[in-house]
C-alpha positions in Angstrom: 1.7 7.7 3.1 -1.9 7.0 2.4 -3.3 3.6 2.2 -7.0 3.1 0.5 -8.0 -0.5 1.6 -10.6 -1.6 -1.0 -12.3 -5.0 -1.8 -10.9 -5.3 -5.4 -7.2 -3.2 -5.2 -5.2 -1.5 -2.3 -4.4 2.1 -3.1 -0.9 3.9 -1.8 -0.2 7.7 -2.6 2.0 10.3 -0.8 0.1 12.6 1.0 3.0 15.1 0.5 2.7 14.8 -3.1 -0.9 14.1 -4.0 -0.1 15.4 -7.7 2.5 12.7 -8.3 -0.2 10.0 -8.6 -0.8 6.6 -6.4 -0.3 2.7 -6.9 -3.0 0.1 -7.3 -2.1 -3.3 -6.0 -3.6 -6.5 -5.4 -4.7 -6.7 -1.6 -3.1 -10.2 -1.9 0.2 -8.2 -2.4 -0.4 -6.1 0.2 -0.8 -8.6 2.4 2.5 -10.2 1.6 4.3 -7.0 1.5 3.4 -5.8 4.8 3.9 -9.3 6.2 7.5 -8.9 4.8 7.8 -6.0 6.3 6.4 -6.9 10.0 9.3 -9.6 9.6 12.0 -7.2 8.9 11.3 -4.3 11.6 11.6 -7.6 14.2 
Protein backbone atom coordinates (compact mmCIF):
# COMPACT_ATOMS: atom_id res chain seq x y z
CA UNK A 1 0.00 0.00 0.00
CA UNK A 2 1.06 3.45 -1.03
CA UNK A 3 -0.17 6.50 0.53
CA UNK A 4 0.42 10.11 -1.41
CA UNK A 5 -0.42 12.71 1.38
CA UNK A 6 -1.22 15.85 -0.64
CA UNK A 7 -2.77 19.36 0.42
CA UNK A 8 -5.92 19.06 -1.75
CA UNK A 9 -6.55 14.85 -1.96
CA UNK A 10 -4.91 11.73 -0.24
CA UNK A 11 -3.78 9.15 -2.86
CA UNK A 12 -3.90 5.17 -2.08
CA UNK A 13 -2.61 2.61 -4.74
CA UNK A 14 -1.19 -0.99 -4.41
CA UNK A 15 2.23 -1.12 -4.92
CA UNK A 16 1.79 -4.82 -6.08
CA UNK A 17 -0.50 -3.76 -8.71
CA UNK A 18 0.44 -0.21 -9.89
CA UNK A 19 -1.53 -0.93 -13.21
CA UNK A 20 -4.84 -1.43 -11.43
CA UNK A 21 -5.10 2.38 -10.70
CA UNK A 22 -5.31 4.31 -7.09
CA UNK A 23 -8.04 6.22 -5.05
CA UNK A 24 -8.36 9.92 -4.46
CA UNK A 25 -9.97 10.92 -1.18
CA UNK A 26 -10.54 13.79 0.78
CA UNK A 27 -7.68 14.11 3.48
CA UNK A 28 -10.69 14.90 5.78
CA UNK A 29 -11.63 11.25 5.08
CA UNK A 30 -8.46 10.04 5.62
CA UNK A 31 -8.28 11.34 8.72
CA UNK A 32 -11.48 9.83 9.87
CA UNK A 33 -10.65 6.55 8.36
CA UNK A 34 -7.46 6.02 9.91
CA UNK A 35 -8.78 7.32 13.12
CA UNK A 36 -11.37 4.43 12.80
CA UNK A 37 -8.99 2.32 12.21
CA UNK A 38 -6.40 3.24 15.18
CA UNK A 39 -9.69 2.55 17.33
CA UNK A 40 -10.26 -0.89 16.03
CA UNK A 41 -6.57 -2.47 16.17
CA UNK A 42 -6.89 -1.27 20.17
Amino acid sequence: MEVDLGTDAVGVRDTKSRATGHLTIEPAAWAAFVRAADRTMR
